[in-house]
NUSE-426341 format. One line per field, with one value per residue (C-alpha): z negated, y, x negated. Coordinates in pm, whole numbers, padded with zeros to 5 digits. Each point is the difference from the previous one (the first is absolute). Layout:
BEGIN
pz: [Z:...]
py: [Y:...]
px: [X:...]
//
This chain:
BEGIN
pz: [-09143:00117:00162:-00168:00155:-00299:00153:-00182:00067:-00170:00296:00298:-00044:-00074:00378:00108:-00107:00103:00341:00070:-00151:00215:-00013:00118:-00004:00022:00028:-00097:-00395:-00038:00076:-00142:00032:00059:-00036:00191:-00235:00288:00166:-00327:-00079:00358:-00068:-00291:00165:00304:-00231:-00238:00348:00132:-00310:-00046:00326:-00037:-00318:00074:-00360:-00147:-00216:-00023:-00341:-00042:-00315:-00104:-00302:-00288:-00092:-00045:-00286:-00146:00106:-00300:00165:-00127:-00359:00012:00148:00132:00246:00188:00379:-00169:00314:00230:-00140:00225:00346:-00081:00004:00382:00161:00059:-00139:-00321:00260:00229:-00294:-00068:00315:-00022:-00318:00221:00255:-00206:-00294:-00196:-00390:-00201:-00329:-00155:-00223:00260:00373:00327:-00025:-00346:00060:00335:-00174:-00242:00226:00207:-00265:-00129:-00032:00236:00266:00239:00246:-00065:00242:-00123:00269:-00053:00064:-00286:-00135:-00347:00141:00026:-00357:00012:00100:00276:00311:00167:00360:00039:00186:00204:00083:00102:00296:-00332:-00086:-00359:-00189:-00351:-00345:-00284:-00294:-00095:00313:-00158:-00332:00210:00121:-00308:-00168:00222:00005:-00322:00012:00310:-00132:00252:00096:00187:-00305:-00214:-00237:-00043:-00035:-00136:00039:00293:00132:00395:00175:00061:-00325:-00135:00251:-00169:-00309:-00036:00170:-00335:-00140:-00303:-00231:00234:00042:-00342:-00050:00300]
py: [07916:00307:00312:00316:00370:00210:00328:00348:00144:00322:00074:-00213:00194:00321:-00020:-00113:00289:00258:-00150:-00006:00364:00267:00390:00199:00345:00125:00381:00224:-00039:-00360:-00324:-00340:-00321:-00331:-00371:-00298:-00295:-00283:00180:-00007:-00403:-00049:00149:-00242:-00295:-00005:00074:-00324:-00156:00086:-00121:-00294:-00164:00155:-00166:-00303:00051:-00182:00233:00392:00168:00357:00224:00320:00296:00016:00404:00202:00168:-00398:-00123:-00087:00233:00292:-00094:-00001:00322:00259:00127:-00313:00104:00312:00177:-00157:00175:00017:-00009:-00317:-00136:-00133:00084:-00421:-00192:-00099:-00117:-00176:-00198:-00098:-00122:-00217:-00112:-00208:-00118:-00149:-00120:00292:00070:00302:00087:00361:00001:-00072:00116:-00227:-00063:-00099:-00240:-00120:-00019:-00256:-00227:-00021:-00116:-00211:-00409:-00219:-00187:00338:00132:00400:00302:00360:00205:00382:00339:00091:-00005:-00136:-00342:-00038:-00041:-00311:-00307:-00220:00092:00316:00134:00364:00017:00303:-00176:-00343:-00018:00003:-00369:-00149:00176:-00193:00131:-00194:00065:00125:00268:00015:00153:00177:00218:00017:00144:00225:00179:00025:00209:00197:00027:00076:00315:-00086:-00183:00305:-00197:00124:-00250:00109:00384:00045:-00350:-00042:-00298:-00053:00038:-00196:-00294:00038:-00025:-00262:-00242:-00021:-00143:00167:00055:00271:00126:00050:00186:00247]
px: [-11908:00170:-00130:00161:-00004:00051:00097:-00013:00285:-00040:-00269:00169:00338:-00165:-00163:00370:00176:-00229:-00028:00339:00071:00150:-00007:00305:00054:00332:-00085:-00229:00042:00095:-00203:00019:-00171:00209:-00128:00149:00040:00031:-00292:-00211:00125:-00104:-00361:-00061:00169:-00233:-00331:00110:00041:-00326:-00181:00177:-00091:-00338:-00122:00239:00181:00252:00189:00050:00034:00040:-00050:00142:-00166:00225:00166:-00391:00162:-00006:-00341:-00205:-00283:00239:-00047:-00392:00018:00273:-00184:00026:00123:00099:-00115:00221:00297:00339:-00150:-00114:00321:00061:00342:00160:-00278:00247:00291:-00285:-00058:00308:00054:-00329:00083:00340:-00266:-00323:-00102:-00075:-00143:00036:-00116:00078:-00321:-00147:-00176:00033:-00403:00060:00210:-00162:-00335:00129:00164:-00312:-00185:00211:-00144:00248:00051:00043:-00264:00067:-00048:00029:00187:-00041:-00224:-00111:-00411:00128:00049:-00374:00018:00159:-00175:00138:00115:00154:00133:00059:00315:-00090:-00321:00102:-00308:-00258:00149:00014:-00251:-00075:-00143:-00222:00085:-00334:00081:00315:-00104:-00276:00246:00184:-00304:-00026:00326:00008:-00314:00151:00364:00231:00145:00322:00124:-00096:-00274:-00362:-00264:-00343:-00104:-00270:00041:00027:00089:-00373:-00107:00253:-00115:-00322:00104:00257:-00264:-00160:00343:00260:-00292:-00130:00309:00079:-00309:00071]
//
């Protein structure tokens, strides 16, 4: 049996780029920002480094979002990530990933996100022990285990699949604002909590 690090990489190169970014300013009218690629490979090399030795793994896979204009989410509704618009779109994260794409083994689907895709490899019935590698709360809907790569010190942290669909329930009462979706009008986080304890009946009838 294998240990397998499945890496988002949507998130992992995101922090790569924007911690190698630069800001010069050439006068008083003109200033651009720079990114240095070998800098930015050499950010995610060292963190697959560091969490390979840590949880002793075996193999390193790494997964990539599909276009957003693609994802399936846009044809249940438009407004998916509509807020994000063009200043979403982060200056070397597309040649990053190109460059990773040479280095690892890496899977992209263009229906689909890297969470997506990550989720249903982790789940998947085989001879594989599988760790989710990422920093993102929507991982806590998926049962097994999980290391937040920005976090390493808080260790292996791993979800039942009854917490798993906890937390499902639960954003689907809150919805979730960065991603542009609204979940049930006048439902908080805590209320949510309460309510998604009872199971999907009670949700349904909030």
């Amino acid at each position: 049996m294998a240990r397998v690090l499945l890496f988002d990489g949507d998130t992992l190169g995101y922090r790569a780029v924007c911690a190698t970014r630069e800001e010069h300013q050439w006068d008083d009218c003109n200033i651009t920002l720079t990114v240095n690629i070998p800098d930015a490979l050499n950010y995610v090399v060292h963190c697959v480094s560091d969490l390979r030795d840590f949880t002793a793994a075996d193999q390193i896979r790494m997964y990539f979002s599909g276009p957003r204009d693609k994802c399936f989410r846009k044809k249940i509704s438009a407004d998916y990530k509509a807020n994000r618009g063009v200043r979403s779109k982060v200056l070397g994260l597309t040649t990053l990933k190109q460059v990773l794409n040479g280095i690892y083994r890496c899977e992209t689907n263009e229906h689909l996100e890297a969470d997506d895709l990550i989720g249903m490899q982790a789940t998947t019935k085989d001879d594989n022990e599988y760790i989710i590698v990422g920093n993102d709360k929507d991982y806590f809907t998926v049962p097994g285990d999980y290391i937040n790569h920005t976090k390493i010190g808080d260790g292996i942290q791993h979800t039942t699949l009854e917490e798993a669909n906890y937390h499902h329930l639960v954003q689907t009462l809150m919805g979730d604002r960065v991603d542009n979706y609204f979940g049930c009008p006048g439902i908080g986080k805590r209320k949510a909590e309460q309510i998604a304890i009872n199971g999907w009946g009670a949700v349904v009838q909030a």
